[in-house]
Structures are given as C-alpha cells and as structure tokens.
C-alpha positions in Angstrom: 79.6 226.5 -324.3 80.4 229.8 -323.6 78.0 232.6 -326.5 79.9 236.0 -327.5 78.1 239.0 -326.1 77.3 240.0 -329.8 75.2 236.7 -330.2 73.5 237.5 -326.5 72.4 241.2 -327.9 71.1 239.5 -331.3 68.9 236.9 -329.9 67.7 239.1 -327.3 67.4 242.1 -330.5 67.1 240.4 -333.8 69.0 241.2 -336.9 70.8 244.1 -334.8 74.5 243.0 -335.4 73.6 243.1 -339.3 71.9 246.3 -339.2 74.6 247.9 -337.0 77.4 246.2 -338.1 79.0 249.9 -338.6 77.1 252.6 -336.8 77.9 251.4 -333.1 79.8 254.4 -332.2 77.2 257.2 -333.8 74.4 254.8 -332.0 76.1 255.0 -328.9 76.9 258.7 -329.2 73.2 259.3 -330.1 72.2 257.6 -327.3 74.5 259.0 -324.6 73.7 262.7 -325.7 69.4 261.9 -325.5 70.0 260.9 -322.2 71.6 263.7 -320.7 69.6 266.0 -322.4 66.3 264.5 -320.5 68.2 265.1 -317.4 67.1 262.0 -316.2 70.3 262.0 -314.5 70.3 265.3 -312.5 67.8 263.8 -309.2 69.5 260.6 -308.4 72.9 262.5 -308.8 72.4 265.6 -307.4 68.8 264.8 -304.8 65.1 265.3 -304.9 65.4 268.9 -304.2 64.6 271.8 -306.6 67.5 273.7 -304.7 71.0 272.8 -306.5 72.7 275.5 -306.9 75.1 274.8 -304.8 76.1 272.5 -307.9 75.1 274.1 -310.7 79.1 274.6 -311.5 78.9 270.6 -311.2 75.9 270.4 -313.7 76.9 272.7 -316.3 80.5 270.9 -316.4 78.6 267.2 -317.0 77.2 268.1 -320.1 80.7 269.3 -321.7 81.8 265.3 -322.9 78.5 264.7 -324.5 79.1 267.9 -327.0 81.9 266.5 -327.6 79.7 263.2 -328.8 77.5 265.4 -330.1 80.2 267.4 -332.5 82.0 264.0 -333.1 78.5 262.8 -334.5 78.3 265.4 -336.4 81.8 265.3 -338.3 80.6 261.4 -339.3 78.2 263.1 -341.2 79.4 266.4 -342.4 78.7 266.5 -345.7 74.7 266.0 -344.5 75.0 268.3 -342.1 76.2 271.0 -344.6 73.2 269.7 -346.4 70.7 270.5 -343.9 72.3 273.7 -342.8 71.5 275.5 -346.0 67.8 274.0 -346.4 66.8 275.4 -342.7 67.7 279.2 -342.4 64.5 280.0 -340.5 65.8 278.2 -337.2 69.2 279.3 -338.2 68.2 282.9 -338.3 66.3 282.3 -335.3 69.5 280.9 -333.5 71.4 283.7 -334.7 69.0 286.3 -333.2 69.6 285.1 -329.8 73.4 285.6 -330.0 72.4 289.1 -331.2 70.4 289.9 -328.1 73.4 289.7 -326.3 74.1 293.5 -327.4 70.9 294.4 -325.3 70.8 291.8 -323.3 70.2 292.6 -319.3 73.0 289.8 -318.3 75.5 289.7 -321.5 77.6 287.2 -320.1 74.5 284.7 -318.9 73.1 285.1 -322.4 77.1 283.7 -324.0 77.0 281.0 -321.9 73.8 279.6 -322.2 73.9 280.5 -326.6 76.9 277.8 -326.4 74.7 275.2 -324.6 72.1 276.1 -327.2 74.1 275.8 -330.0 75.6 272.2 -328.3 72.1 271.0 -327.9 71.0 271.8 -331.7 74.4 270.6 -333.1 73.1 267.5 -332.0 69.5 267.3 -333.2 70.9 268.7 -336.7 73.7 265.7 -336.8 71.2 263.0 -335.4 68.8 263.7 -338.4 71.8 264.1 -340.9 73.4 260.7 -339.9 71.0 258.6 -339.1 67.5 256.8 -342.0 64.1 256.7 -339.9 64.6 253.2 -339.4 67.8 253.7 -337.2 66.9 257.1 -336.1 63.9 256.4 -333.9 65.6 253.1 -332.8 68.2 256.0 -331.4 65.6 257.8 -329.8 63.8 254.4 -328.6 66.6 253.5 -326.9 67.6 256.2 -325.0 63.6 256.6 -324.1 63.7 252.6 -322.7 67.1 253.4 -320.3 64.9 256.3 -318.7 61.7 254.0 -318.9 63.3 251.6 -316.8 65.4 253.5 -314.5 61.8 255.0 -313.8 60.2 251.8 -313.1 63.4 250.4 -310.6 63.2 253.8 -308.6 59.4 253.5 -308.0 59.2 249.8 -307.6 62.6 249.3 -305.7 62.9 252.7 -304.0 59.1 254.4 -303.8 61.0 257.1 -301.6 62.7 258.5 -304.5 60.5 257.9 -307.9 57.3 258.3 -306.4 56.5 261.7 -305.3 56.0 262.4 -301.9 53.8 265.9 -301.9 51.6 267.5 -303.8 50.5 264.1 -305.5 51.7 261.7 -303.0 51.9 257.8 -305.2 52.5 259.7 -308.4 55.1 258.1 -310.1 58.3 260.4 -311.3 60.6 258.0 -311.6 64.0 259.9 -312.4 62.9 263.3 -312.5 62.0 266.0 -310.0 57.8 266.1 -311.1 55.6 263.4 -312.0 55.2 266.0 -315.5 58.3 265.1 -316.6 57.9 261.6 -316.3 54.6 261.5 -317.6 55.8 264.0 -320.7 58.7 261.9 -321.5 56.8 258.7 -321.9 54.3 260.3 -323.8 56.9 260.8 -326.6 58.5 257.3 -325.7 55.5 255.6 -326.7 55.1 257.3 -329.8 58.8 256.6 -330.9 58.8 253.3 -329.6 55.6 252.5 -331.5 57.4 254.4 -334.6 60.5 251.9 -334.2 58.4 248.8 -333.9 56.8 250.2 -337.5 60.2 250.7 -339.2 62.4 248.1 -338.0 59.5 244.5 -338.4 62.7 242.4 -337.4 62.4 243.6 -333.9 58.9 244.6 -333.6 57.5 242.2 -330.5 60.8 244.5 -328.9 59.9 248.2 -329.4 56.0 247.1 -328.9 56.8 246.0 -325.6 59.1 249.0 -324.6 56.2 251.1 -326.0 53.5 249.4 -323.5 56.1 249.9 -320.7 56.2 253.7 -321.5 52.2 253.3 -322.1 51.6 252.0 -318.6 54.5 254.9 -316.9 52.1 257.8 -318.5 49.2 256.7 -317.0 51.0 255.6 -313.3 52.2 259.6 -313.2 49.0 260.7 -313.3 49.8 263.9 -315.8 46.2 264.0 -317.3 48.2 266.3 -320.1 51.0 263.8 -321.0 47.6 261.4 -321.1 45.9 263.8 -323.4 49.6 264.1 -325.4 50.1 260.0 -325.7 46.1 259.9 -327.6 47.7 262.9 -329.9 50.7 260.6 -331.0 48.4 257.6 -331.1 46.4 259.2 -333.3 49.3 260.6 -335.4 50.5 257.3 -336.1 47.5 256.0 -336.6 47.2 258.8 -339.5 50.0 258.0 -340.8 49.5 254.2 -341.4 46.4 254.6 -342.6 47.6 257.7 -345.1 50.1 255.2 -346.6 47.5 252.8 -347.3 46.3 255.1 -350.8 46.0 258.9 -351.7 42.4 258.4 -351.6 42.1 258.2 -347.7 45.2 260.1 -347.4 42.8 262.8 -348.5 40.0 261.9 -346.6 42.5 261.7 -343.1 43.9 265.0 -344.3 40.5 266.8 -344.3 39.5 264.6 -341.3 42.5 266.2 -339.5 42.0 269.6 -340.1 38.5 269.6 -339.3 39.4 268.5 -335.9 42.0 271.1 -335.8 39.5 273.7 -336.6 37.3 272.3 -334.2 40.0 272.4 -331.4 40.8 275.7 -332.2 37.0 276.7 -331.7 36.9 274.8 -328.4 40.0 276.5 -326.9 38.5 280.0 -327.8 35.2 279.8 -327.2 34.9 277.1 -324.5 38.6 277.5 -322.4 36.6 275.7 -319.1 35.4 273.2 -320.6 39.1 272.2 -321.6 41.1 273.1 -318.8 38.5 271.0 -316.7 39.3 268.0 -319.2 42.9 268.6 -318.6 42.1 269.0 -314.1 43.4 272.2 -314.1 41.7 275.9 -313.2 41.0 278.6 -315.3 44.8 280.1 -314.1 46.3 277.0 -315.8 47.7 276.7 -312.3 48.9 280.0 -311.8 50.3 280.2 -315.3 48.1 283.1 -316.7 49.2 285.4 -313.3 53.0 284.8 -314.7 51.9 286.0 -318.8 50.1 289.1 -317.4 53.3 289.8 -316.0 54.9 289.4 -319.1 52.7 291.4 -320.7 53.3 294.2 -318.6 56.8 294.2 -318.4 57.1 293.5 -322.2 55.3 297.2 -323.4 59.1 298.5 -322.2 60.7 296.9 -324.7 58.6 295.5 -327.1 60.6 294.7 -330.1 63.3 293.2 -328.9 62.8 291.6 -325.6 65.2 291.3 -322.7 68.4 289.1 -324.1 68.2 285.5 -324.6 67.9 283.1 -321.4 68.3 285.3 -318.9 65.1 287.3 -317.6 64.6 284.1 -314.8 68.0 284.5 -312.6 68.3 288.2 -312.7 67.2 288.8 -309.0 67.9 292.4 -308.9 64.9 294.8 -306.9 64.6 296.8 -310.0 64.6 293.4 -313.1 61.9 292.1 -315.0 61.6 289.3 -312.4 60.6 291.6 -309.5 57.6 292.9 -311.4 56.7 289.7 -312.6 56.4 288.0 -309.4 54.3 291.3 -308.1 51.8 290.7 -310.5 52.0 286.8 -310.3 51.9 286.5 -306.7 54.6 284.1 -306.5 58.5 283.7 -307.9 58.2 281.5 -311.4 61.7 280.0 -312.8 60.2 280.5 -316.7 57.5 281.1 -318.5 55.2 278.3 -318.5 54.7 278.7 -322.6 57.3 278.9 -325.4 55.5 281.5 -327.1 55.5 283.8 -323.8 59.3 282.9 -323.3 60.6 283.9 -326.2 58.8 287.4 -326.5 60.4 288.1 -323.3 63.6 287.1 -324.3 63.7 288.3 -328.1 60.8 290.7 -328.6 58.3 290.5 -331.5 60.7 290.1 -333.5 61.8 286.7 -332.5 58.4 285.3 -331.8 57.5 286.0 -335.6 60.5 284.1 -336.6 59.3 281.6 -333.8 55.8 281.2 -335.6 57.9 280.9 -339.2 59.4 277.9 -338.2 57.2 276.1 -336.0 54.8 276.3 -339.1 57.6 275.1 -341.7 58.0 272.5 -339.5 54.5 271.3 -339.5 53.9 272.4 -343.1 57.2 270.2 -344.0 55.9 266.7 -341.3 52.5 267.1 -343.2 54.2 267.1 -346.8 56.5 264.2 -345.7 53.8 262.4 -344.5 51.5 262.9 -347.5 54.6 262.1 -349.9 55.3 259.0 -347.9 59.0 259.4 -346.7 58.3 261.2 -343.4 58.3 258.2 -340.8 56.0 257.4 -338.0 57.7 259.8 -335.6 57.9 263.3 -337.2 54.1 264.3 -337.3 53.2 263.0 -333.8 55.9 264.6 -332.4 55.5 267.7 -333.7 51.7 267.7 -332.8 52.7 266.5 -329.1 55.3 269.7 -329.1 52.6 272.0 -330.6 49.9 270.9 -327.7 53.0 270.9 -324.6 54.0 274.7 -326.2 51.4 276.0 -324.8 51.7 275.8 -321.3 55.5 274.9 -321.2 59.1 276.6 -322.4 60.5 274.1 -324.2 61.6 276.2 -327.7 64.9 277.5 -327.9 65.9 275.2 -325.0 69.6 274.6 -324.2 70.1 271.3 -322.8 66.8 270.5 -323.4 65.5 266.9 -324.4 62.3 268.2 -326.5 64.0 270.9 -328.1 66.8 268.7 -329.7 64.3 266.4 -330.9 62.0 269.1 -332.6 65.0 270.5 -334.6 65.8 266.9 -335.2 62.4 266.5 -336.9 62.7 269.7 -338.4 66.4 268.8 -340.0 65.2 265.7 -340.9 62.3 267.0 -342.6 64.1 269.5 -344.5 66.6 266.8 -345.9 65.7 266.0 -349.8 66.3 261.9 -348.7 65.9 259.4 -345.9 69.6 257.9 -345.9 71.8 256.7 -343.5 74.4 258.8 -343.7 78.3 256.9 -344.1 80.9 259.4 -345.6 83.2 259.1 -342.5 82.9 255.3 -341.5 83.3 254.4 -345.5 86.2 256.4 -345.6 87.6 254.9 -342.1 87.3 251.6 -343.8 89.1 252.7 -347.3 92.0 253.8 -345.5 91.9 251.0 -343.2 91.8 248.3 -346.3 95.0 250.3 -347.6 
C-alpha cells in the first residue's frame, strides 16, 4: 500500500504536519534564505579556490531570488515587522549610517551596492523573528543548519578531495566551505540551535538531539580549537538557561555565577593574553591579525570620525588607498579586518563603532532580560555569547550576505518583540478570502 509523502515526513518527524499544517511556504522561505546566506553553496558551485572573481557577477546575481523569499516572508508578517521596526532604532540608525557614508565614501558606488545586500540580508533576520514563535523559529534555523551538516559529512566521507582540506591542515574537515573555520564555526552554532529545537519542540526531540550530535562530532573533526571553545560557550548557555527556568532563586545564583566568570574572563584576556591565545593554538599575532589592526590604527588618525564608507576599504586596490598602507604595515594583503569592532571603525569612524557598542549591548542586556523573564528561548543568549566571543577576531557585524549577521539581528528583533507568537495575519487572511 502505497503511504502519502506527508505520512513519510511525519513518521520520520513527528507531529510536523499538525504543527505546520500552514507555515510551509514561510518554513521553506526561511530555510532557503539560511542557506544561501552560509554560502555553503559558493565551493561546490563555483571550486575550492579563493580566486572567483571571474564569477563574482555570477554570485552577486544568485542571491537576488532569495530576497525575494526574504521580502515575501516579510509581507506574511507585516504587521510584526512594523512592530519590531519601531522597538529597534539602535540597529536601524546604525543601518542608516552606512547609507550615509556613501557621501564620503572612497567607492560611492561599491558602498550602494553592497547597502542593498545589507539591507536584503537584515530584511530577513527582522521577518524571520517577526513570523516565526521560538518553537518554529529554531526548528527554521535547525534545519537549514542539518542540510549544510550533512552536505559536509557526504563531501568528506564520499569525496575527501573536496571537504577535507588539503593544505595548511591537511584531514581537516571543511565540508562545503573554503576553511575548515567555517565549518567548524557553523556547527558550533548548529549544535546550539539544534539542542534549542530538541528543548522547544519534545515531539521531535530524539530528532534535533541527533542532528545536534552530528553537528557536535563536525566541530571537533575540523579541528577549529575556537569553534571548540564557541560550542562549550553555547553548551553552557543552554545549560543556564534550563537551569534559570527551574526558580528565581538559582536564576540568581547562575546570574551572579555568570558574571563572575565574565569578570574573570575579562581579567584573563587583559592581563594574561598568552596564556589564552595558547589555549585557543594561536600566537601572540592571533595569526597575523594584530599586524592588520595596527594598520588600521594608522590609517584611521586621517579620518577619525567617520571612517572610510561602508564595505569598501578591502577592494580598493589603488597605490595611494587605505589598502596599500595597510598591507605595508601588515606584511601581507588581508581581504577584511579580522574583528568587527576593527571593521567598522574603518568603515564608519567612531561614530559608528559607538553605535556598534549601543546595540551589541541592548542585545545582550535584552537575551539576559528574556532569559531571566522566561520567554527568551534556548537560542538567543548562546548565540549572542558565541557572536560576542567570534567578534573579536572575525568581521561578521554589519555583514551583507552574511549567515551570522542575519541571525544576530534575528535575535536581536526577536528580543525586542513584547511576545513570542507565531505570526499569521497573511495566511489567516489567505484562508478568509479563500472560504468566501
């Protein structure tokens, strides 16, 4: 007797047809636009090679049908995303400075082109928070994490030659990206939103838990000692968090617990920087990254204030550019700044790393009040302690087509909402006028 492919997908993911009965086209937009935002597509498309710009026409054009899911997401849930568009003018102001620095800009045109991929790629984390409850929200994310998981695991099983690299760290496992970082990053936060969608969703628990060992096991085979030390931070923020919800009493203790180690940290990094970068297996350069910030630095006390324009200090090759003298002082050409905090000085001044600083600590201040109130989920806190840790040594703020920025505005959107609701206006209304 022949079974329906709706009754393979619930045996094989229990309860799903009820729970999705009518969000299938929002999950499958949601899903579609994670994925090409991880870029897990770009190196068995375009090649192993850090040299494609001989399609970077090709690339940019790929993303344009996915901001087209992301904007149709985002009219599903319009009256949310009005919502959270008023309750986050930090970011919003942020966003608007970089169109600004197109009037002093060094390459007016590059910094257009890549605002409208930025504001694509936080259209999207804004309407994936407004649509979407926790519970479906990080089964969202989840999924689009388990397609790259196992894509990873086929090309380094099936076809070492491709996910596994082949210099520098030869066995590493990279799976669908260029470095064995990105795959090891990637998982990192796989794990904790797997783990976060085995917590909300109890139906399909043994699931998630297994995609979240799966994504486990890939950190560990890339060998990124810092995507190892960033999967122990989101064990341990979900850990918090369970244990927070269990009474305020040792939601306090955790609390002080937490920011005693974060104090502690702090004291470590300043006063004992060797000790950590030899935990992490990396020299006291961070592997060449404190040559690129001295450059920075120096190129930065011409213009201060406002920076150099947004997203375009790295392909300006001319003899005279901020690019020339960095690589003199660095040694070496770098493609960006190693450190969001670095990269958007450069691009935006002081003035846009203070608003930087405003709303990477409303986003914490905002996962920690969640979390103590008890409607913040098990994915908001750990990521935003996994993106605080990674900002340090890599430019993932202000991202376009970036996987980590979208989801860091999606915390901080979702955050910022009053409620945790899935969000309905447009399907309800689909069906009203259908039924008449």
């Amino acid at each position: 007797m022949r079974r329906g492919v709706s009754e393979a997908i619930s045996d094989f993911w229990p309860g799903v047809k009820d729970d999705w009965a009518d969000s299938w086209f929002s999950l499958l937009c949601g899903v579609a636009v994670l994925y090409v935002f991880s870029q897990a597509w770009l190196a068995p498309l375009f090649g192993y090679s850090t040299n494609q710009a001989s399609s970077g026409a090709m690339i940019r054009n790929f993303y344009y049908p996915f901001y087209l899911a992301s904007a149709a997401l985002a009219v599903i849930c319009w009256r949310q995303m009005f919502n959270a568009l008023w309750r986050t003018p930090l970011i919003l102001t942020l966003l608007a400075l970089c169109g600004l620095s197109y009037l002093w800009s060094i390459d007016p045109s590059g910094t257009l082109r890549r605002m409208i991929a930025l504001i694509m790629t936080m259209v999207a984390g804004y309407a994936l928070a407004a649509r979407f409850s926790w519970q479906k929200l990080t089964e969202v994310v989840a999924l689009a994490f388990t397609i790259m998981m196992l894509m990873s695991a086929f090309l380094a099983i099936c076809l070492p030659q491709l996910g596994r690299m082949q210099e520098l760290f030869p066995g590493a496992w990279r799976g669908v990206w260029l470095e064995k970082n990105n795959l090891g990053s990637c998982m990192s936060i796989g794990f904790v939103v797997a783990a976060a969608a085995a917590l909300h969703n109890p139906r399909r628990r043994l699931f998630w838990w297994s995609m979240a060992a799966g994504m486990a096991a890939l950190t560990l085979l890339s060998q990124s000692k810092t995507s190892l030390l960033c999967l122990l931070v989101g064990v341990s923020g979900i850990v918090f968090i369970y244990l927070a919800r269990r009474g305020p009493v040792l939601g306090i203790l955790l609390t002080w617990l937490a920011l005693t180690g974060l104090l502690a940290l702090a004291g470590f990094i300043i006063y004992a920087p060797d000790h950590l970068f030899l935990l992490l297996g990396k020299d006291p350069t961070l592997t060449g990254r404190t040559y690129i910030w001295d450059g920075i630095a120096r190129v930065m006390e011409a213009r201060p204030m406002l920076g150099y324009g947004y997203g375009v200090v790295w392909t300006d090759e001319g003899d005279y550019a901020p690019l020339a003298k960095i690589t003199a002082v660095a040694g070496f050409r770098a493609y960006h700044a190693h450190s969001c905090w670095y990269e958007i000085w450069l691009g935006m001044g002081m003035v846009g790393l203070v608003l930087w600083a405003l709303v990477f600590a409303e986003t914490c201040f905002k996962a920690l009040f969640r979390t103590w109130r008890g409607d913040g989920g098990y994915f908001g806190l750990p990521m935003v302690a996994i993106y605080g840790l990674s900002s340090l040594t890599e430019s993932m703020a202000l991202s376009w087509n970036d996987l980590r920025w979208c989801l860091f505005v999606m915390v901080l959107v979702k955050m910022s909402l009053p409620t945790d609701e899935d969000s309905r206006d447009f399907a309800g209304k689909l069906r009203l006028t259908q039924g008449t």
